[in-house]
N, C-alpha and C positions, 0 to 999 in steps of 0.2 A: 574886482572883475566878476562878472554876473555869469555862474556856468546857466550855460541854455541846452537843450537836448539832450539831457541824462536821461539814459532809459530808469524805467518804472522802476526795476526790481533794484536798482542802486536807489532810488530817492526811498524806499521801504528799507534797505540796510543802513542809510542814514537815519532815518527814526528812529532805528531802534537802538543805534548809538548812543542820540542823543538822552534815552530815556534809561540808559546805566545809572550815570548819578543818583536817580530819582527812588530809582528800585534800589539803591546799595545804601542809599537814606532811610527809605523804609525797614532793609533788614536790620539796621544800626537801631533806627528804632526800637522795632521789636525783639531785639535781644537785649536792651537796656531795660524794656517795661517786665522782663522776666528777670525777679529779683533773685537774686543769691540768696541762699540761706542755709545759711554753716550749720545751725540746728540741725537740720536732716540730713546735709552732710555727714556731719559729725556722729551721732548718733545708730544712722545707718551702716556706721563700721560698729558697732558697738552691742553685746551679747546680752541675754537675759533682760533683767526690767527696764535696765537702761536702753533696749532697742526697742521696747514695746510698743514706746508711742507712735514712734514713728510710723511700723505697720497695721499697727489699730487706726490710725489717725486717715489713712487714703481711702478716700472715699464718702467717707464720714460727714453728716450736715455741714459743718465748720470749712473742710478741707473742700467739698464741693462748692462752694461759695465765694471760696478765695480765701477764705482765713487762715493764716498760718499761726506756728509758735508764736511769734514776739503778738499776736494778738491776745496773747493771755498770760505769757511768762517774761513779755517787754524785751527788752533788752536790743542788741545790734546783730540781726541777723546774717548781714553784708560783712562782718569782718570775719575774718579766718585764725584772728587770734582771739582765742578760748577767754582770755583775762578780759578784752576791750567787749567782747561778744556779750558776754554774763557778769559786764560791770553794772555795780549797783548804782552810780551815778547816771546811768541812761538808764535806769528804771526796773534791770533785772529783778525779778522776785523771786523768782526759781517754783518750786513745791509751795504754791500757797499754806497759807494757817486754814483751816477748818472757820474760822471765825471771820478771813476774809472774802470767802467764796462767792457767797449770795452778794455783796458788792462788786468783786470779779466779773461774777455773769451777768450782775444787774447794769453793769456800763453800758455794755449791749442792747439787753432785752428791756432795759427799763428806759430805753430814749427811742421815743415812738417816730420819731423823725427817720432816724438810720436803722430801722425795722420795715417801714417801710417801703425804704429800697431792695427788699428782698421777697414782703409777702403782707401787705397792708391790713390782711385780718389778724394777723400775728398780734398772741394778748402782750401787751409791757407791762401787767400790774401783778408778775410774779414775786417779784421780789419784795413788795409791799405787804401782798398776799403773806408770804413765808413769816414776816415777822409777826401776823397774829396768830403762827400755827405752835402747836407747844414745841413745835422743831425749836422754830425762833427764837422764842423764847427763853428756852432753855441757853442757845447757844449765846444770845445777849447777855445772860446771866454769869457766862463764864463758862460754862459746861462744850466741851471742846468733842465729847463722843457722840454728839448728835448727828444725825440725818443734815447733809446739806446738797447743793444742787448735784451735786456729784455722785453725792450717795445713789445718788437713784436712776439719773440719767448717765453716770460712769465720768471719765474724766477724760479720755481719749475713746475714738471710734464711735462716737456719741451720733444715736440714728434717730430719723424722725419717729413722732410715738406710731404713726402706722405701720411701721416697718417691724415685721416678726422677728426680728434681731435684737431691737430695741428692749432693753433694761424694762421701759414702763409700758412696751406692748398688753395689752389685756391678758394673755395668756400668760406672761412673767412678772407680773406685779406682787402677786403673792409669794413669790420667790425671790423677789428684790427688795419687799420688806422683811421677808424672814431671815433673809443677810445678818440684820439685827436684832431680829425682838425675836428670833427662835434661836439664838445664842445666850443660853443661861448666864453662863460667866459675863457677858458682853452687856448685858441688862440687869445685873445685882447690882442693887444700890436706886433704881430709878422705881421702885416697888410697885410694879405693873407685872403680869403672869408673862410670861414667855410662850404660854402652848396656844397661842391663836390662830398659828400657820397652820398646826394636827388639827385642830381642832376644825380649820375652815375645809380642810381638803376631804371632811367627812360629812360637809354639807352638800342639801340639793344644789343650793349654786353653784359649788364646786363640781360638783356631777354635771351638773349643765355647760360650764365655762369647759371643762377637759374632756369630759366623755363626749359629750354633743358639738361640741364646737360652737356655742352660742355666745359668740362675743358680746351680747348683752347684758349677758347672766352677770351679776355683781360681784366684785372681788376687792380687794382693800380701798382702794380710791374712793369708790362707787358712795361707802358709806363714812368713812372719815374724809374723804375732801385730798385734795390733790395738794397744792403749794401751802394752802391754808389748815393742813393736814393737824385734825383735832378729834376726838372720840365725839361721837354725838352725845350730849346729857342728856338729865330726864326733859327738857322743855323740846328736844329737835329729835327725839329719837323715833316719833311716831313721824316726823315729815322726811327724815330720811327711809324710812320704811314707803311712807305712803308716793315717794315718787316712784315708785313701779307697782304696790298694791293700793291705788289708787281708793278702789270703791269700800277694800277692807276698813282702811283709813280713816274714810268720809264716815262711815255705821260706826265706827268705834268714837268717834269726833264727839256724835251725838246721842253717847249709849250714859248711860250710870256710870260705866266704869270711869269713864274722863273724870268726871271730879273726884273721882274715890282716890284714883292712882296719883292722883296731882296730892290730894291731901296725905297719900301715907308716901309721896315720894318716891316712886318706882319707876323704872321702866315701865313704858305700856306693851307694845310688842314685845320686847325681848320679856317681858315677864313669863308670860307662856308658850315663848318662840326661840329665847336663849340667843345668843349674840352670835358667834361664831360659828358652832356647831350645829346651825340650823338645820331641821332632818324635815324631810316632806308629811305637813301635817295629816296626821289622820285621826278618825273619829274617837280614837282610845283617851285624846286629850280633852274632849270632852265626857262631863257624866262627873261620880262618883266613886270609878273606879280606881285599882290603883298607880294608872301612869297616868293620871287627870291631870290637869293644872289647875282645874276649878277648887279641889280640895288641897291647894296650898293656901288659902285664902278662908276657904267657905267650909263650915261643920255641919253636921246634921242637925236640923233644928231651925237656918237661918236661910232667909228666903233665896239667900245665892244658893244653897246645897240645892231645893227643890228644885232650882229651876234647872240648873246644870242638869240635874235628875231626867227632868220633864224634856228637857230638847233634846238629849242624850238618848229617852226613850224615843221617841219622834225622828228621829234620823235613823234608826233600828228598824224602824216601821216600813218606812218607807223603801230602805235600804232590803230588808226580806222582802217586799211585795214586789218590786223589780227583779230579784232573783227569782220568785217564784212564776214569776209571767215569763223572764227567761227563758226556764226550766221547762215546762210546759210548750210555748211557741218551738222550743230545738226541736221538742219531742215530735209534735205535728209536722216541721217543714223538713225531719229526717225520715217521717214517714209519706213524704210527696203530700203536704195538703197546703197550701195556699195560704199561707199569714204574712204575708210583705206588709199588708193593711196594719193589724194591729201590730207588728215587729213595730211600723215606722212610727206611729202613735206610742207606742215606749219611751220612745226618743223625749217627750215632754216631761216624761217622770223621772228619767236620767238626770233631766235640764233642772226640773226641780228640786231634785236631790243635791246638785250641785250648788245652786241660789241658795236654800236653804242653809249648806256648807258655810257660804260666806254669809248668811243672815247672824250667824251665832255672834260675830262683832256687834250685833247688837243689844244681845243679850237678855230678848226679848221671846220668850216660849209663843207670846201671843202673836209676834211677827212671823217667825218659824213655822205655826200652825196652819195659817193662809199660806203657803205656798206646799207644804205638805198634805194638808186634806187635796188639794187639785191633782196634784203629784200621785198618790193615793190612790186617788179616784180614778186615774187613766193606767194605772198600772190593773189597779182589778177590773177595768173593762178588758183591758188585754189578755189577761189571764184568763178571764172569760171565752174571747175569743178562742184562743187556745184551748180550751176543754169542748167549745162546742165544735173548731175544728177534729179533735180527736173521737168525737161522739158522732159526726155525721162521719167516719172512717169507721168507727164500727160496726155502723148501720149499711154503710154500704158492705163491708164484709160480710156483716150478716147475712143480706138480699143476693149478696156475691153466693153464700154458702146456700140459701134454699134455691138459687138458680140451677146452681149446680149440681143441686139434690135432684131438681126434678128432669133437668136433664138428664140424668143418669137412672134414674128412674123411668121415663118413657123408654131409654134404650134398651133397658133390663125389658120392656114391657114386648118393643118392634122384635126382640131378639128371639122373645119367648113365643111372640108373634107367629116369627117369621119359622121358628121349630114346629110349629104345630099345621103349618100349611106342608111342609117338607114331610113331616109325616101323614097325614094325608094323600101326598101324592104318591108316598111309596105303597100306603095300604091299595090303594084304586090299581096299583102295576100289578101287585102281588094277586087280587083278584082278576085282575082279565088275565 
């Protein structure tokens, strides 16, 4: 039978009858797609290292993503019994081996399909990377204390590298390799120095990376290499250097020194730059003196000494004639005279001082010369200027002091004047 004339607001409480099923479907749903997982259960009653992962873990790239435990320790996270949970017949592996791990995390990051359902720039050739890095190698060889993806990016609570949290953040990477290579005891036997950490945190880069906060500034990655993580040899160490001093590089490429250093086998840059300990180079490393690098190499007598000599003096020259135009221009514009002109014209022999700096990778006095004779020559016009600012200050002092003089002298003169008119007029009262 066909009901007819229901009012409105019954045929809307009928609606919404009919649409329970559908909604108590859906919540069934979605309390089924939210899996159980007795690892975090379990574990979250549980003290010390045994509970660590769990609160390391929230949050964390892996745990924001959707990944849980059994995505890396397998096993049945749905059951509540501990034996069926962390049976090894469903896969459990518990604490990986050190020798498993880079295939562990390469399941993941080495299958570019299911990579990029999460971030399609994302690299997958870590894991391939690692095995030509001496890490890999070592650990293919059997050597179980090596560096693996853990090492460095941690093993729970694992953050993206931008994230200041993160293990391999810029600012923490030198302290996430010193974990092990500034552990004596932890590095006897691999016969490699342990003091690279002291030794880097006493460099400019290092002053630049912490003091300055310039995440640019270079620190272990930068020059050994990230997954493929290998010291540079004598064939790569000038192209790791030259990806940020680019121009120094290129003049060193095409100086003498290239084929000298290739034939006695050195380093090129760290030969008179040192590896770690890098300190902000100054003029004392060049020359004859005795913290040179030129006379590790070069004797008196042989054309490297002279010339180290010769641009050592030439950078001296140059470097006094600036000071001296300095010195001078203070002098004038702290006595009020007008040199902004040749202050700002200094500025070229600064520039030149500077070029000149980076010319010496080429090791040529004769290339040095052409930019210090110009260098030279604008500094002594300024210094010029300077002297003849302070000479037209004296001159008007001067003109300042006989102005003065002679004003002072007519008033002596109107005063003596003006006495002898007054006496006068008293003589004239005193006779009538």
């Amino acid at each position: 039978m066909k009901v007819t004339n229901v009012p409105s607001n019954w045929r809307s409480l009928v609606r919404v009858f009919a649409l329970v099923p559908a909604i108590a479907l859906l919540l069934l749903v979605n309390v089924s797609a939210q899996k159980k997982n007795s690892c975090v259960e379990c574990h979250s009653q549980m003290e010390g290292t045994l509970a660590e992962p769990v609160q390391r873990s929230k949050g964390d790239v892996h745990d924001s993503r959707g990944l849980s435990c059994v995505d890396c320790h397998r096993g049945d996270a749905t059951s509540d019994d501990i034996a069926l949970a962390m049976d090894r017949r469903k896969g459990f592996i518990g604490k990986p081996k050190p020798s498993d791990i880079p295939g562990l995390c390469g399941r993941c990051h080495s299958d570019a399909a299911f990579m990029k359902t999460f971030n399609p720039s994302l690299r997958v050739d870590q894991e391939r990377e690692y095995s030509t890095s001496v890490h890999g190698k070592l650990l293919k060889s059997g050597e179980q204390k090596v560096a693996t993806c853990v090492s460095c990016h941690g093993e729970h609570g694992i953050r993206a590298i931008n994230d200041p949290q993160s293990k391999v953040y810029a600012l923490n990477v030198a302290e996430t390799c010193a974990a092990c290579h500034a552990k004596s005891d932890y590095m006897k036997g691999f016969k490699i120095p342990n003091d690279q950490y002291g030794k880097y945190k006493t460099s400019v880069h290092a002053r630049a990376l912490y003091d300055k906060q310039d995440l640019s500034a270079p620190t272990c990655n930068d020059c050994h290499g990230n997954h493929g993580a290998a010291p540079p040899g004598l064939a790569s160490v000038a192209n790791v250097c030259g990806q940020c001093h680019v121009r120094q590089a290129g003049l060193f490429q095409s100086s003498p020194h290239k084929t000298v250093f290739g034939l006695m086998q050195v380093g090129e840059c760290v030969q008179c730059h040192s590896n770690h300990g890098i300190q902000p180079p100054n003029d004392e490393l060049l020359g004859i003196g005795e913290k040179s690098a030129c006379t590790q190499c070069h004797s008196e007598g042989d054309n490297g000494h002279a010339a180290a000599k010769r641009m050592r003096e030439r950078i001296d020259e140059i470097s006094t004639s600036i000071s001296r135009a300095n010195e001078i221009l203070d002098r004038a514009e702290r006595a009020g005279m007008e040199v902004s002109k040749p202050r700002f014209d200094l500025n070229d022999a600064k520039d030149a001082l500077t070029q000149s700096r980076v010319l010496i990778h080429t090791f040529s006095p004769a290339e040095i010369d052409k930019v210090i004779d110009s260098g030279v020559d604008v500094s002594n016009k300024s210094y010029e200027a300077g002297g003849a600012a302070l000479n037209e200050l004296s001159f008007r002092r001067k003109g300042l002091a006989g102005s003065l003089f002679f004003i002072l002298l007519l008033a002596v003169l109107i005063y003596l004047k003006i006495r002898e008119l007054e006496a006068r007029q008293e003589r004239l009262q005193n006779q009538g």
